[in-house]
C-alpha positions in Angstrom: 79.0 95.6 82.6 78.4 98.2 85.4 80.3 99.3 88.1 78.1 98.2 90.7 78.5 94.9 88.8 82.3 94.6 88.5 82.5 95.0 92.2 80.2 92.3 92.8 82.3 89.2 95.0 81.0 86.2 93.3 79.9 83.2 94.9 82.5 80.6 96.8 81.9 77.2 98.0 85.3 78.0 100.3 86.4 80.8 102.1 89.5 82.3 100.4 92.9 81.4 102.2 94.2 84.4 104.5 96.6 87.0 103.0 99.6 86.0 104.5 99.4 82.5 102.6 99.3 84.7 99.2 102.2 83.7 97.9 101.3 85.9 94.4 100.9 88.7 97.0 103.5 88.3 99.0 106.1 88.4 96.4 104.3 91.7 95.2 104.5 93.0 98.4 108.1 91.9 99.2 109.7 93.0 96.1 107.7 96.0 95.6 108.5 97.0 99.3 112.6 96.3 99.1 112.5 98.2 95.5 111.0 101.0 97.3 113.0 101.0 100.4 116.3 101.1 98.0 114.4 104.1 95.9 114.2 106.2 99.2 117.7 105.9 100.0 118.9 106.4 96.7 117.0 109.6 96.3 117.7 110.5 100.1 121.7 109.8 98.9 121.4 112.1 95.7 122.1 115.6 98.0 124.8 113.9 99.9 126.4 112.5 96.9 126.8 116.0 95.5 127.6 117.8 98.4 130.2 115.9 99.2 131.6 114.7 96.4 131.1 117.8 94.2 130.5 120.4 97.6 128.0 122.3 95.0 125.0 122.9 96.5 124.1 124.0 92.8 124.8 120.6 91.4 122.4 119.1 94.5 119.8 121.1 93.2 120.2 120.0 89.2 120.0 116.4 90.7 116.9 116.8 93.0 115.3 118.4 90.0 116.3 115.7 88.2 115.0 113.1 89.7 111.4 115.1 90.2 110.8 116.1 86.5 109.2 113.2 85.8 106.5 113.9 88.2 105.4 116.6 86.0 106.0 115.0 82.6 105.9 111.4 82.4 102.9 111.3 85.4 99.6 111.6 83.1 100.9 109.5 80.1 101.9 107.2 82.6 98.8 106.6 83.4 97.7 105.9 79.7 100.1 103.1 79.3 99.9 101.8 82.2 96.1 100.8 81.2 97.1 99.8 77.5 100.5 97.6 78.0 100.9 94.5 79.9 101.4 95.8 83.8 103.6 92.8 84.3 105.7 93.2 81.6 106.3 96.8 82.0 107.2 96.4 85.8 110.2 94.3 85.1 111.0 96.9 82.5 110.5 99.5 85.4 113.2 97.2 87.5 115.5 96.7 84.9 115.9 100.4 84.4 116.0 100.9 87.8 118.6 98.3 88.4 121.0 99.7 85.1 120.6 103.1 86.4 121.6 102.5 90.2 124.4 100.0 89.3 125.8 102.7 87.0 126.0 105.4 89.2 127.7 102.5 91.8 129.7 101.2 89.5 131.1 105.2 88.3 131.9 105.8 91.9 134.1 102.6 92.4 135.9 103.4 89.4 135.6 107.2 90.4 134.3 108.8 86.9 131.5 110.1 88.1 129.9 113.3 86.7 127.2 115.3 87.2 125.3 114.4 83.9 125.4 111.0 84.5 123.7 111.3 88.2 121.2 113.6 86.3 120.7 111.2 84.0 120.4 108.1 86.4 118.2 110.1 88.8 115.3 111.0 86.0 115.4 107.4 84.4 114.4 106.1 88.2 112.5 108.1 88.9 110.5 108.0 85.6 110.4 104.1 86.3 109.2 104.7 89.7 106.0 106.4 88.7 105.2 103.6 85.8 105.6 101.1 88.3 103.7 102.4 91.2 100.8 103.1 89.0 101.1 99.5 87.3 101.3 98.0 91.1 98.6 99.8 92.4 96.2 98.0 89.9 97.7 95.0 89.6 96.7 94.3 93.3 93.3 93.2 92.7 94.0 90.7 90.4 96.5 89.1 92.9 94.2 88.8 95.8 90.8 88.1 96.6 88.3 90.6 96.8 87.5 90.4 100.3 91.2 91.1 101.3 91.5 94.0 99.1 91.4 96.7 102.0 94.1 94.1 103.9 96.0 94.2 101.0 96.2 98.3 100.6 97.0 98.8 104.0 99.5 96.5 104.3 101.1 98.5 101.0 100.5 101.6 102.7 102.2 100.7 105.9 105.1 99.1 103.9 105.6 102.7 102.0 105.4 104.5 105.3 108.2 101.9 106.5 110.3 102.6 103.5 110.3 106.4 104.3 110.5 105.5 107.7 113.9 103.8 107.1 115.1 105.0 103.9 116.2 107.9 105.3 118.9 106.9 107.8 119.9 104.1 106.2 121.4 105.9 103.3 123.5 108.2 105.8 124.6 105.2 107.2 125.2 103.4 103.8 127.1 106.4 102.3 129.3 106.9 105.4 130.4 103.4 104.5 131.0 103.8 101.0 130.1 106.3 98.6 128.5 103.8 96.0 126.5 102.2 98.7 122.9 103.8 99.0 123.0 102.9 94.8 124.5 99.5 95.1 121.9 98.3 97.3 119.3 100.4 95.2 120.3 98.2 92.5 119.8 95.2 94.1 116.6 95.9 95.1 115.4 96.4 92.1 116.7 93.1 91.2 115.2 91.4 93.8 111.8 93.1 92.7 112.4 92.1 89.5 112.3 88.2 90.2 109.9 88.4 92.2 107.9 89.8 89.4 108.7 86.7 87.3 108.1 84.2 89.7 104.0 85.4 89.7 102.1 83.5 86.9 99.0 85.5 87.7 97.9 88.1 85.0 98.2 91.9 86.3 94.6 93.0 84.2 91.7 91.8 83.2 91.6 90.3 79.5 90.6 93.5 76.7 88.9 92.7 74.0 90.6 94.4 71.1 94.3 96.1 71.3 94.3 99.9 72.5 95.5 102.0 69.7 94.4 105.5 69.6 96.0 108.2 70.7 97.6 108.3 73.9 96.6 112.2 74.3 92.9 111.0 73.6 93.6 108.5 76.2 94.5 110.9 78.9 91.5 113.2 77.6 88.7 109.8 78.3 90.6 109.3 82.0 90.5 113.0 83.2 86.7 112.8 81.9 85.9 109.6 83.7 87.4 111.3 87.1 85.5 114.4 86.5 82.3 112.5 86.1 82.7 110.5 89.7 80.9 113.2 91.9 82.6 112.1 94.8 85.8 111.5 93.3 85.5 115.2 91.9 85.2 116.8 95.5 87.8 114.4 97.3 90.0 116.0 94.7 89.4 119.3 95.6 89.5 118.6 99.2 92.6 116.9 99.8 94.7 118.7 97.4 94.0 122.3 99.5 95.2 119.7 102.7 98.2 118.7 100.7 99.2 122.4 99.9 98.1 123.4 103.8 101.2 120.2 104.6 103.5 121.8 102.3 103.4 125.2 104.4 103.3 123.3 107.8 106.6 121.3 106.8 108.1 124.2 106.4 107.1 126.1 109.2 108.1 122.7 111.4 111.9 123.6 110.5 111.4 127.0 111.4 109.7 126.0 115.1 112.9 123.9 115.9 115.6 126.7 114.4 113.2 129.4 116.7 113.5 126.7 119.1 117.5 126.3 119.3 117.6 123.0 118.5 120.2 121.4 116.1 118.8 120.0 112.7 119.0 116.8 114.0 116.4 116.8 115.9 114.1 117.4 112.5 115.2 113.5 112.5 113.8 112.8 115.8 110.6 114.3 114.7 110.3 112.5 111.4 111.0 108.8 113.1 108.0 109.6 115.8 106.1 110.7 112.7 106.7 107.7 110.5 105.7 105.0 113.2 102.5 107.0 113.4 101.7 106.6 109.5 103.0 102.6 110.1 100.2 102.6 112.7 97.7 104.5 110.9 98.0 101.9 107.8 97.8 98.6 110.0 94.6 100.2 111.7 93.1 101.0 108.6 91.6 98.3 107.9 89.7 98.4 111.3 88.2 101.9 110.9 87.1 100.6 107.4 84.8 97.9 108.8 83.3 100.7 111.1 83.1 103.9 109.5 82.3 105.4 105.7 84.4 107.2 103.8 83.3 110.3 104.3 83.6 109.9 107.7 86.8 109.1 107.4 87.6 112.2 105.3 86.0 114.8 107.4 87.3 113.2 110.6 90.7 113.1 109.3 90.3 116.4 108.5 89.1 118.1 111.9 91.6 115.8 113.7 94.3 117.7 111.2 93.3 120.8 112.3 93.1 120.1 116.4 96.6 118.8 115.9 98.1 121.4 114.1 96.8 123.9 116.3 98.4 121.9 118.9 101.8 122.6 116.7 101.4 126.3 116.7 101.6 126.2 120.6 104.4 123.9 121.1 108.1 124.1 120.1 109.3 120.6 121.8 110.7 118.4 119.5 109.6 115.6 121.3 105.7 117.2 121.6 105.9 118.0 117.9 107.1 114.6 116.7 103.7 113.1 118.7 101.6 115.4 117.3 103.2 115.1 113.5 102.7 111.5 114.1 98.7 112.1 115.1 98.7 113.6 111.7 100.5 111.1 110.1 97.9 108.4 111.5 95.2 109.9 110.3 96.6 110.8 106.5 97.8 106.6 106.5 94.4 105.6 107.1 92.8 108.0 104.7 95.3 107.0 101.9 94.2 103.6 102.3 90.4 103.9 102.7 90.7 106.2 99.7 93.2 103.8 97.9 90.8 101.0 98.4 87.7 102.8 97.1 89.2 104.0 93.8 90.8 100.5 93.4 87.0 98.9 93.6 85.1 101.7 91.8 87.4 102.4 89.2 87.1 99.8 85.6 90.0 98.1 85.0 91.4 99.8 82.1 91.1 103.1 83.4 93.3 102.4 86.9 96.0 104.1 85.3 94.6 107.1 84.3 92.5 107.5 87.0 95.7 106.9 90.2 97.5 109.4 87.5 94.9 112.2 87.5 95.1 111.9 91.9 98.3 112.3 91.6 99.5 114.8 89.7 96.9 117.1 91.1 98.6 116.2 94.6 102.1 116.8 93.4 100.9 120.2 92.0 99.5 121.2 95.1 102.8 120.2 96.9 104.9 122.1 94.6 102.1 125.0 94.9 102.4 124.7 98.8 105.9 125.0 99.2 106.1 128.6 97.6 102.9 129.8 99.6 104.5 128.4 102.5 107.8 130.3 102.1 105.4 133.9 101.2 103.1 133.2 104.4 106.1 132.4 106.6 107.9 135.5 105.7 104.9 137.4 105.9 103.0 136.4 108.8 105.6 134.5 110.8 105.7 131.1 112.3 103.0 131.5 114.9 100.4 132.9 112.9 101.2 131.1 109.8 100.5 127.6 111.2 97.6 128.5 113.3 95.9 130.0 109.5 97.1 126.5 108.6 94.8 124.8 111.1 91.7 126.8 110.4 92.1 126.4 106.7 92.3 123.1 107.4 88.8 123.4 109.8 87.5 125.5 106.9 88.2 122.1 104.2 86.5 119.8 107.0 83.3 122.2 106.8 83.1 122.3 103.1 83.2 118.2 103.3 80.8 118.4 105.4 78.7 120.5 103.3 79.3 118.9 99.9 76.4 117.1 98.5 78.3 114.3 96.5 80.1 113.6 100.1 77.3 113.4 102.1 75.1 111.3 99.7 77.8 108.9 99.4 78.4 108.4 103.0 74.1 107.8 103.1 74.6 105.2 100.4 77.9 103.5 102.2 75.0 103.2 105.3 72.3 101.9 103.4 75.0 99.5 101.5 
């Protein structure tokens, strides 16, 4: 079977009922969104936890690395099993080691043993679950909802992510003010909730295979990475926005710098990254607009220029307010090209290679994040904060123009026309 023939819709006597009376998706949705709203205030708790209950900024750091070693280990295989084992199975797995892990670390706080091993510990086992899962989820959508909802359906997961960071945040402040085994308490039950709502979906999360998988995982990982690398637009979307990823990583950076420069407290970073969210919740629910009107690769290069007039507009403004609408133009634009992206990998990719493919996208995006953040820290020192985020924006003009110029872009966004 061929691609162009898996993505075929095939016929229906009936139009298919609208999302919102999905009851298969909308317990996906639900529990996936509440499991990752208790993830973000869990992981935004971790530096509190250990500041204040240790006051080693040392230990902080052991945690945070922690909980993001599995990003570089665990990411690619991932991906491998993800595409060989039963995705439903292996998300309640995911919540049941979330929910152990959490509730530990609650429970050790109410009975105050707590150490630092054991937060260590508890912070690499979610966050190892939390990449299995979102890779499972990711491909289990289509097999939950019809095929002519499937851009609905990502942007409504996109806009329920940007709502969890949105939110995440503050609440565990709030939560761990309270009590100290809060954030993790309610991280556990979360994770619990997700976890029922996985069982109460009869629906199968992949597409029937005909023999068992058994070969090597490494070969596995080796036939995914290949299949990527073969997808010529795929290939050059890669490219493109992992150097914007790494251009974010400096202007994050460089935002803290603008309000220290400023004399503003921290706290209006917070102000800045609430206008921000609400612009990636808006960018998400849009996207599905833009997507009926415009190609991907219009998408991607406009996204990209739009980047670049907006970050320019950073490097001239030091007004928290100002920089919080402008962050949030940006934040807009990257929510609607997650999901036009996220929707044409999901319907191009085979089934059994979802896995490895979402894997390959993002690891080279967390490489390019961890890359950007020590370029941003050289450039900053180097060229200061003025200078450094207006190279940002041109760089940024600079990716927009080789789009433009790339052959596998441009030829897709003929076809998308013509189709």
């Amino acid at each position: 079977m061929t691609l162009l023939d898996q993505a075929e819709v095939p016929e229906e006597t009936e139009k298919p009922p609208p999302l919102r009376r999905n009851k298969n998706f909308l317990l996906l949705w639900s529990g996936a969104g509440l499991s990752q709203f208790g993830v973000r205030a869990a992981v935004s708790a971790y530096p509190l936890l250990m500041l204040w209950y240790t006051g080693s900024p040392a230990d902080a750091g052991l945690v945070g690395s922690a909980a993001l070693l599995p990003q570089l280990l665990l990411l690619l295989p991932a991906g491998a099993l993800v595409d060989r084992w039963d995705r439903r199975r292996l998300m309640v797995v995911c919540d049941a080691v979330g929910l152990v892990s959490m509730g530990s670390l609650a429970a050790a706080l109410w009975f105050g043993v707590l150490s630092v091993p054991h937060v260590m510990a508890a912070a690499f086992l979610e966050g190892g679950a939390v990449i299995f899962y979102k890779l499972a989820e990711r491909a289990a959508v289509r097999h939950v909802v019809h095929p002519d909802h499937l851009s609905a359906a990502l942007s409504q997961n996109e806009a329920r992510g940007q709502a969890a960071g949105l939110l995440g945040q503050p609440s565990a402040a709030v939560l761990f003010q309270a009590f100290r085994w809060l954030p993790f308490g309610v991280a556990a039950f979360t994770h619990f909730f997700a976890l029922v709502t996985l069982l109460l979906i009869p629906k199968s999360f992949q597409d029937e295979r005909d023999e068992e998988a058994g070969g090597s995982v490494w070969a596995e990982i080796g036939e995914g990475i290949a299949w990527v690398w073969r997808q010529r637009f795929m290939r050059a979307a890669i490219v493109i926005v992992g150097g914007s990823n790494l251009l974010f990583q400096i202007l994050n950076l460089a935002l803290v710098l603008i309000v220290k420069e400023g004399g503003y407290p921290p706290s209006y970073m917070a102000v800045i990254g609430i206008i921000e969210g609400v612009g990636g919740v808006l960018g998400a629910l849009t996207a599905s607009w833009f997507m009926k009107r415009l190609p991907l690769p219009a998408i991607l290069i406009g996204a990209l220029l739009g980047w670049a007039g907006l970050i320019a507009g950073i490097a001239l403004t030091g007004q928290p307010v100002v920089l919080g609408a402008l962050c949030a133009g940006t934040s807009w634009a990257g929510a609607l090209l997650n999901v036009a992206a996220g929707v044409h990998q999901v319907r191009v990719t085979p089934d059994e290679m979802q896995g490895r493919a979402m894997s390959v996208f993002g690891l080279v995006g967390s490489g390019m994040n961890s890359l950007g953040a020590l370029v941003g820290g050289l450039l900053l020192a180097a060229a200061g904060t003025y200078r450094s985020v207006l190279g940002v924006a041109a760089a940024m003009a600079v990716l927009a123009l080789v789009a433009l110029a790339t052959p596998a872009v441009r030829s897709m966004g003929a076809e998308e026309r013509q189709g």
